[in-house]
C-alpha positions in Angstrom: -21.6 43.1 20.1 -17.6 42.6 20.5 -15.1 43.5 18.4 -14.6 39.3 17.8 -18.3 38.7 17.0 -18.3 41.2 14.8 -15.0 40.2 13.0 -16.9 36.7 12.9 -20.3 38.0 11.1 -18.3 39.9 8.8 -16.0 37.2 8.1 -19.1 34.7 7.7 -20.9 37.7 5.3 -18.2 37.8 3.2 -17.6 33.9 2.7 -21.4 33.1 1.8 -21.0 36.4 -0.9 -17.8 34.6 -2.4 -19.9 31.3 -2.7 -23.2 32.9 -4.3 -20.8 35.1 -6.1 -19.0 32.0 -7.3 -22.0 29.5 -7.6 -24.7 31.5 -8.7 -23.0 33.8 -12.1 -22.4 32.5 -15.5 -19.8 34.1 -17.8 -19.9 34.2 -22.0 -16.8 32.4 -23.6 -15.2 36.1 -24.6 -14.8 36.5 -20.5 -11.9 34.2 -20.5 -9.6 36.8 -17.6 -12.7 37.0 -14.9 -13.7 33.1 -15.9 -9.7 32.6 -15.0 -9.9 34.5 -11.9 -12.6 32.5 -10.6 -11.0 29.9 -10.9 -8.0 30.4 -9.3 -9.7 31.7 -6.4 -11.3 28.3 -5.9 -8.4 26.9 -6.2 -6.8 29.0 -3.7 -4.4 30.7 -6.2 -5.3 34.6 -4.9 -2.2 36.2 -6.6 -2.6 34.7 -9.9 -6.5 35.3 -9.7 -5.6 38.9 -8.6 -3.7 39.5 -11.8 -6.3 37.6 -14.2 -8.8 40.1 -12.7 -5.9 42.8 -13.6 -6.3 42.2 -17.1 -9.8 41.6 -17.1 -10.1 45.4 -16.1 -8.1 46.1 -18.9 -10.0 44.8 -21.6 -13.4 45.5 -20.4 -13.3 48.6 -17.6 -17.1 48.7 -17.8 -17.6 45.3 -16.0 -17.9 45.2 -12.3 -17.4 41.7 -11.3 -13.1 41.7 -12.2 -13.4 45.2 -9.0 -15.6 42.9 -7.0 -13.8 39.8 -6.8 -10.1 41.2 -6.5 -11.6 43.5 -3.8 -12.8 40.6 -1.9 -9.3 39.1 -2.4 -7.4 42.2 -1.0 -9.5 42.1 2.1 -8.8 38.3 2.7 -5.0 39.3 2.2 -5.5 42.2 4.8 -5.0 44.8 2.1 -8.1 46.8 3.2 -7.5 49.9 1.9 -6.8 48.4 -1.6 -9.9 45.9 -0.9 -12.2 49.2 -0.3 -11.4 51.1 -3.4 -12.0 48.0 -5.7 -15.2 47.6 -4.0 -16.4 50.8 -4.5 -15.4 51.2 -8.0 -17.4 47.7 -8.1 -20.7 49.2 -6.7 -20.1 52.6 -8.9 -20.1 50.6 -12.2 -23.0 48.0 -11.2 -24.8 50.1 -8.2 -28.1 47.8 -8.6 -26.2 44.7 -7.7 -26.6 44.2 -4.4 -23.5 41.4 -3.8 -21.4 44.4 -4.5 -23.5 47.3 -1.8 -23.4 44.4 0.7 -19.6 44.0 0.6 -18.6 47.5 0.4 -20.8 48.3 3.3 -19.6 45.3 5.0 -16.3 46.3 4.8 -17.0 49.9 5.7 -19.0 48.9 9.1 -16.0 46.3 9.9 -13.3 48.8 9.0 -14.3 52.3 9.7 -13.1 53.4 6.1 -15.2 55.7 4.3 -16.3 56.3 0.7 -15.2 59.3 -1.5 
């Protein structure tokens, strides 16, 4: 497979994980940053999402889904290094889920990096 077609899987991987991701969760009322940051990604707003997920890490460390989701922002931004290291803190805090193993092994596979 060349380099484009697999640029185009990944790509395609990563856009039906945003849409579960986006479709298929439900947050509690108290979750109002990572509720926020959803919905400025759908509205195509990544930098203000990308700080709504900021503070969401702040007030609740222990939840995967604000590493997750700002990780899959940095990658559509090309900050791939960035993108990796959110992914992987998603996938140490939730390791069962497997939205998060998918896109951190996704992203390894498409960029060579590696895990700590």
């Amino acid at each position: 497979m060349g380099h484009l077609a697999r640029l185009q899987v990944f790509t395609l991987c990563l856009s039906v994980i945003l849409v579960l991701s986006l479709t298929q969760l439900t947050w509690a009322q108290d979750e109002d940053e990572v509720s926020l940051g959803i919905q400025l990604m759908q509205q195509g707003d990544l930098e203000k999402a990308l700080v709504a997920f900021s503070e969401a890490k702040l007030s609740t460390p222990e939840d995967a889904r604000p590493y997750f989701f700002s990780g899959l922002i940095l990658y559509r931004t090309n900050q791939g290094l960035q993108a990796m290291a959110e992914l992987q803190k998603a996938v140490e805090l939730d390791p069962g889920n497997p939205r998060y193993s998918l896109s951190a092994s996704e992203l390894l596979l498409r960029t060579g990096y590696k895990f700590k």
